[in-house]
C-alpha positions as CSV (number, residue, x, y, z in Angstrom):
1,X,103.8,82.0,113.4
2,X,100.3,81.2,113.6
3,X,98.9,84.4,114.2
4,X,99.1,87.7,115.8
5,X,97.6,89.1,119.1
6,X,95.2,92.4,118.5
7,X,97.6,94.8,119.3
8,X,100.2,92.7,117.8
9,X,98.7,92.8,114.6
10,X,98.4,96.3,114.5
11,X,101.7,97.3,115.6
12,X,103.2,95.1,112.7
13,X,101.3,97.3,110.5
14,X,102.7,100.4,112.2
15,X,105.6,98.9,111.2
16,X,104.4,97.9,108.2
17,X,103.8,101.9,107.2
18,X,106.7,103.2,108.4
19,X,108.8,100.9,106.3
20,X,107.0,102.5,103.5
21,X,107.0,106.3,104.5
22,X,111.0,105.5,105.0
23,X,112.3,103.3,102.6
24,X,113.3,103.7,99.2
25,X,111.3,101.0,97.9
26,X,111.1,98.3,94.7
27,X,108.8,100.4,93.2
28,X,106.5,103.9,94.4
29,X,103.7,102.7,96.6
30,X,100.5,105.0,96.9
31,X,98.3,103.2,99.4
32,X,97.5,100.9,102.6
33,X,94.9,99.2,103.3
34,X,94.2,96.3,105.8
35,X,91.4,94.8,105.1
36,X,89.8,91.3,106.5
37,X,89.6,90.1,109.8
38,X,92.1,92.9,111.4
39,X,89.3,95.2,110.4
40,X,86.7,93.3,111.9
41,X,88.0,93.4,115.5
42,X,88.9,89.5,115.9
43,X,91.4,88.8,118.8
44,X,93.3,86.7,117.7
45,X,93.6,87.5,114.0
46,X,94.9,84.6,112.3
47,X,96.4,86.1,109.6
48,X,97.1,90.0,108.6
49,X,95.9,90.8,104.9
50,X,97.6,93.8,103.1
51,X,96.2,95.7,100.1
52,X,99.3,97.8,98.2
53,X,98.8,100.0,96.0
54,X,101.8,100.5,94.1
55,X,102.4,102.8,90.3
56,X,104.0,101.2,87.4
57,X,107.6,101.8,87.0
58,X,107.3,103.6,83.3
59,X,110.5,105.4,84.1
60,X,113.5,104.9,86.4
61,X,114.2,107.5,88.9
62,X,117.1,106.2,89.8
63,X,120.7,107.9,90.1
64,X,122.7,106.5,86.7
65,X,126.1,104.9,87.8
66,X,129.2,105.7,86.4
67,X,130.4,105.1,82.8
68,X,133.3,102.7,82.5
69,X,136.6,104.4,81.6
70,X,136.5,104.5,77.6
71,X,133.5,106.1,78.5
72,X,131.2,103.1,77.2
73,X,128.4,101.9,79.6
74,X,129.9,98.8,81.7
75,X,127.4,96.4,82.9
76,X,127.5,98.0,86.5
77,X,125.6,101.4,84.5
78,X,123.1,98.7,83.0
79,X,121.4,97.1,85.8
80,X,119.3,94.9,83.2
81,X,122.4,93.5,82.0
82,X,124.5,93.3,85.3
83,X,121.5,91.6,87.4
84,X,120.6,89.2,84.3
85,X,124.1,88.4,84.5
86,X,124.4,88.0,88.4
87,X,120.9,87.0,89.1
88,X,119.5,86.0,86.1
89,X,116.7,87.9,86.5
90,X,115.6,90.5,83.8
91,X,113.7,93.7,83.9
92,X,115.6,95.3,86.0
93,X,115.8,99.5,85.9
94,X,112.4,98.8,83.8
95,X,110.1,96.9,85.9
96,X,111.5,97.5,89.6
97,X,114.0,100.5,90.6
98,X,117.6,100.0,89.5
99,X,119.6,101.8,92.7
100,X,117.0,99.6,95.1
101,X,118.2,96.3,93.6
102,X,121.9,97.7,93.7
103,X,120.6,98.2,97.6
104,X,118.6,95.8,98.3
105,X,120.2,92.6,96.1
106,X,119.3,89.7,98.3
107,X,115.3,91.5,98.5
108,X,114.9,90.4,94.5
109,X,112.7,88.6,93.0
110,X,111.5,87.3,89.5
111,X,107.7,85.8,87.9
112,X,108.1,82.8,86.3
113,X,109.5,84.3,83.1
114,X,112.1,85.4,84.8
115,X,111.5,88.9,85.2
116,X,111.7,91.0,88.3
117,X,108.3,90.6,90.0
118,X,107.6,94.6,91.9
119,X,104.4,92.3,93.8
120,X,106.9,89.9,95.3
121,X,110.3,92.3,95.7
122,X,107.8,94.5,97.7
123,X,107.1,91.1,99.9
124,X,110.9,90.4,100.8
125,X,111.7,93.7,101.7
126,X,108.3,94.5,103.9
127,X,107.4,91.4,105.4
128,X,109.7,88.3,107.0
129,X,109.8,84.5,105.6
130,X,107.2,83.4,107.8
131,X,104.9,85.8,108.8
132,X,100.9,85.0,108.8
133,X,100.9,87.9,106.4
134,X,98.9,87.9,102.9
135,X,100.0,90.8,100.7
136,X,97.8,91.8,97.6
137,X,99.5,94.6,95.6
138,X,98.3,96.3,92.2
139,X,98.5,99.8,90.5
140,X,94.7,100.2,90.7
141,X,93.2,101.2,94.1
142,X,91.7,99.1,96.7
143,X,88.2,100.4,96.0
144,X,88.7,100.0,92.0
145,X,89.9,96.6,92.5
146,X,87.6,95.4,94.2
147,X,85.2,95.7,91.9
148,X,87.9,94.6,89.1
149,X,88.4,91.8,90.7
150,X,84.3,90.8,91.7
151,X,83.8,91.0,88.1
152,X,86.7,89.0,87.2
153,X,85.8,86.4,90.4
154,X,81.9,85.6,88.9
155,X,83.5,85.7,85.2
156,X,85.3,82.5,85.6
157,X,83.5,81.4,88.3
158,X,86.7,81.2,90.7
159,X,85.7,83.5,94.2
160,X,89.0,82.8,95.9
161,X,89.9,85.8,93.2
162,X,87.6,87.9,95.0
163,X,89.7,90.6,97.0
164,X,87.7,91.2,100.5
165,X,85.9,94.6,100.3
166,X,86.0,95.2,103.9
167,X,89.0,97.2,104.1
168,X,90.3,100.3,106.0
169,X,92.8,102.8,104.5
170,X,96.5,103.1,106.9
171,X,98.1,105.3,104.8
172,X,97.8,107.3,101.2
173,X,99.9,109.6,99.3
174,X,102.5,109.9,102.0
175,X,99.6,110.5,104.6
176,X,99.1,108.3,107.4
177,X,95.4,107.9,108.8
178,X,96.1,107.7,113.0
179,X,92.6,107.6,112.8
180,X,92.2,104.4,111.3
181,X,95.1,102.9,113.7
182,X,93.1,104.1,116.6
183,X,89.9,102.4,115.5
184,X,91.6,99.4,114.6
185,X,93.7,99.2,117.9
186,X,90.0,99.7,119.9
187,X,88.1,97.5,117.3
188,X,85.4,100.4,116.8
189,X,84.9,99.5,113.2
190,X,81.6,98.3,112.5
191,X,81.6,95.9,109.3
192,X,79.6,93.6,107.4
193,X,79.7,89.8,107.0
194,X,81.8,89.1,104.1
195,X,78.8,87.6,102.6
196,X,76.8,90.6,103.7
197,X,79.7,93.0,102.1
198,X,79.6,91.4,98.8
199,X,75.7,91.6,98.7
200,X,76.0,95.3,98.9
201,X,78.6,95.0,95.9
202,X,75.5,93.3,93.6
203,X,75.5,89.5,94.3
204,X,72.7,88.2,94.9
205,X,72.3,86.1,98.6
206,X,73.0,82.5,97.5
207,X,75.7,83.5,95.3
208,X,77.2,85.9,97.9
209,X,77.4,83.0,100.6
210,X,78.8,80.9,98.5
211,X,81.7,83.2,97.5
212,X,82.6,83.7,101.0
213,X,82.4,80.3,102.2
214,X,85.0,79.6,99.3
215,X,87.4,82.5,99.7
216,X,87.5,81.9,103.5
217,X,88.1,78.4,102.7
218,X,90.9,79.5,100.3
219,X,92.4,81.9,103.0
220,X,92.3,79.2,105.8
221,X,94.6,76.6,103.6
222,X,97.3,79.6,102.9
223,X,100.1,79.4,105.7
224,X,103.3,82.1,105.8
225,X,103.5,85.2,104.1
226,X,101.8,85.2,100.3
227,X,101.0,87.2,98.1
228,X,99.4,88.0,94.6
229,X,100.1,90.5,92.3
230,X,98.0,91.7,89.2
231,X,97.6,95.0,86.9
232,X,94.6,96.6,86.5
């Protein structure tokens, strides 16, 4: 895909939300946001960028499975152990839900140590392979992160780490905003400029153009669904 329609766009996030509200997921997600050009009433919008706001998994809520019959735990009541052995993926029952990988096996993923990634498991079991879809999940919310992240951007001088302020929250704490679907489906949200959005955040002008310029560069290279996890 190389795009969405208007009200294509905003029915895949209708979808989008009710995948949340229904599903038991990798991990409990808080918030929606879309933020980016769906918020800024472009028809069509070339690709659909996601903010998720998920909580850290510091304890399982999963249903234990049975005990093996000399009443040790098999590796089937230790997911850690069964998916490292299946998978070889660790982390599992700590960092992502142990029943949703017993569900969902084919939706997991690991980083690049090997351990099971919430950002990306959230990615294979919301969005397909190729959707024009950028996802951005953390544990802090959209509005802390984006100045997390602003801070973090001029730091090492790297603005495609900027996270695009102009966002609108779908959904939050198991309440969806018909409001904001309405508004997006009628383009009656009245934004900034990136640039001029990021000027309001503290940069001054030159700076400010310069960081959009890059991130949009950044955005226009990226093709398919990504996405990009971090912990605030």
């Amino acid at each position: 895909m190389t795009g969405f329609d208007r009200s294509d766009a905003v029915d895949r996030l209708e979808r989008f939300v009710d995948t949340v509200e229904d599903d038991r997921l990798p991990v409990p997600v808080r918030e929606v946001w879309a933020l980016g050009d769906i918020a800024l009433g472009l028809d069509p919008v070339e690709r659909l960028d996601i903010y998720v706001t998920k909580d850290v998994l510091l304890r399982d809520d999963s249903e234990p499975t049975a005990s093996s019959d000399d009443g040790t735990e098999s590796n089937a009541g230790d997911p850690n152990a069964r998916f490292r052995e299946s998978h070889g993926i660790e982390g599992v029952g700590k960092s992502v839900r142990a029943d949703w990988a017993r569900e969902h096996p084919d939706y997991l993923r690991a980083n690049a140590n090997g351990h099971a990634a919430p950002e990306q498991c959230l990615a294979a079991h919301l969005l397909g392979d190729d959707e024009p879809i950028h996802l951005e999940v953390c544990n802090a919310s959209f509005e802390d992160n984006v100045t997390q992240r602003l801070r973090g951007a001029q730091l090492r001088e790297d603005y495609t780490q900027l996270l695009d302020p102009r966002g609108v929250c779908l959904w939050a704490d198991g309440t969806r905003s018909d409001d904001a679907f309405r508004k997006l489906r009628e383009s009656e949200l009245a934004l900034p400029t990136l640039s001029a959005a990021l000027e309001m955040l503290g940069m001054d002008d030159d700076e400010a153009d310069a960081a959009a310029r890059e991130l949009h560069s950044w955005r226009e290279r990226q093709d398919g669904v990504t996405v990009r996890g971090d912990v605030v």
